[in-house]
C-alpha positions in Angstrom: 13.9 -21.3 16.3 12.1 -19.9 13.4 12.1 -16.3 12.5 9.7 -15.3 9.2 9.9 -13.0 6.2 7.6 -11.5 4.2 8.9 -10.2 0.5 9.7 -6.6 0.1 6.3 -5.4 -0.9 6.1 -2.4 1.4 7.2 1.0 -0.2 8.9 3.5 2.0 11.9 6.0 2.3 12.4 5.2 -1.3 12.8 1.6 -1.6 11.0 -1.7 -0.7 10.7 -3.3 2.6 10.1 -6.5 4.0 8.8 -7.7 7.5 11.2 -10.5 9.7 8.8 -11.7 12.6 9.3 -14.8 15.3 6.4 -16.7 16.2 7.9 -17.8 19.6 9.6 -14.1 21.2 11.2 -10.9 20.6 14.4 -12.0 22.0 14.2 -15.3 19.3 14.1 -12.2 17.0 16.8 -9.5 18.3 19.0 -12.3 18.1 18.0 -13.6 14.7 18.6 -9.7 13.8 22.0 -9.0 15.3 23.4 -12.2 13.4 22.1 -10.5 9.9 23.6 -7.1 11.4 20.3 -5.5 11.3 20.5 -2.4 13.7 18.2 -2.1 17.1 16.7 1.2 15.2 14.8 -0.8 12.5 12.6 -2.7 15.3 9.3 -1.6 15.3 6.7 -2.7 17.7 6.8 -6.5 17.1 8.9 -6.3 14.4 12.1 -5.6 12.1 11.6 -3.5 8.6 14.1 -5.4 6.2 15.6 -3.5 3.2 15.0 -5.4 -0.3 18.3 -6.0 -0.3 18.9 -7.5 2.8 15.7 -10.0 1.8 18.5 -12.4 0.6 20.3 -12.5 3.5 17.8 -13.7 5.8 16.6 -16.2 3.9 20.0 -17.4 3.5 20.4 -17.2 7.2 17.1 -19.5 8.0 14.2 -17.1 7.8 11.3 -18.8 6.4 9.9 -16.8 3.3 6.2 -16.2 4.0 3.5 -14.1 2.5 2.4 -10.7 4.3 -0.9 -11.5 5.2 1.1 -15.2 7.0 2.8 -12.6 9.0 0.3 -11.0 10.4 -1.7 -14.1 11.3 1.6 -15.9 12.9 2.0 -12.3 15.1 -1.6 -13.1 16.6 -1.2 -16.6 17.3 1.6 -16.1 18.8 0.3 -13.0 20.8 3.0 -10.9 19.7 1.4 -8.6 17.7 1.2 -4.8 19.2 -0.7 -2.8 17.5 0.3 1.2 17.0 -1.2 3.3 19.8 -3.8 6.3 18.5 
């Protein structure tokens, strides 16, 4: 099972977000996410938005700390990247 993380470089709602991916499914994910606590509501597409704070934790609980542009390329190889609709 690995699950990735990016670092909280993404601005929003006034604070810093990070990205937690799997490479292998979304239900590798969900469950990676319900262990941390991290609500349903914060899945977006093909992934979770990760408050800076909660960065940490995931690490802690196995994620694998990547860089952003590593999470994108790991969502394509894996063919679980969705793109937003127009």
């Amino acid at each position: 099972m690995t699950v990735y993380v990016d670092p909280p470089t993404w601005p929003g709602h006034g604070r810093m977000w990070s990205h937690l991916i799997s490479d292998v499914s979304y239900d590798e994910l969900h469950a990676f996410a319900e262990k941390l606590d991290v609500p349903r509501r914060a899945f977006e597409r093909d992934h979770y938005d990760l408050p800076s704070h909660r960065y940490a934790d995931a690490v802690r609980a196995g994620a694998v700390e990547v860089g952003s542009r590593e999470v994108v390329r790991l969502l394509h190889a894996s063919g679980l990247r969705r793109r937003k609709l127009p």
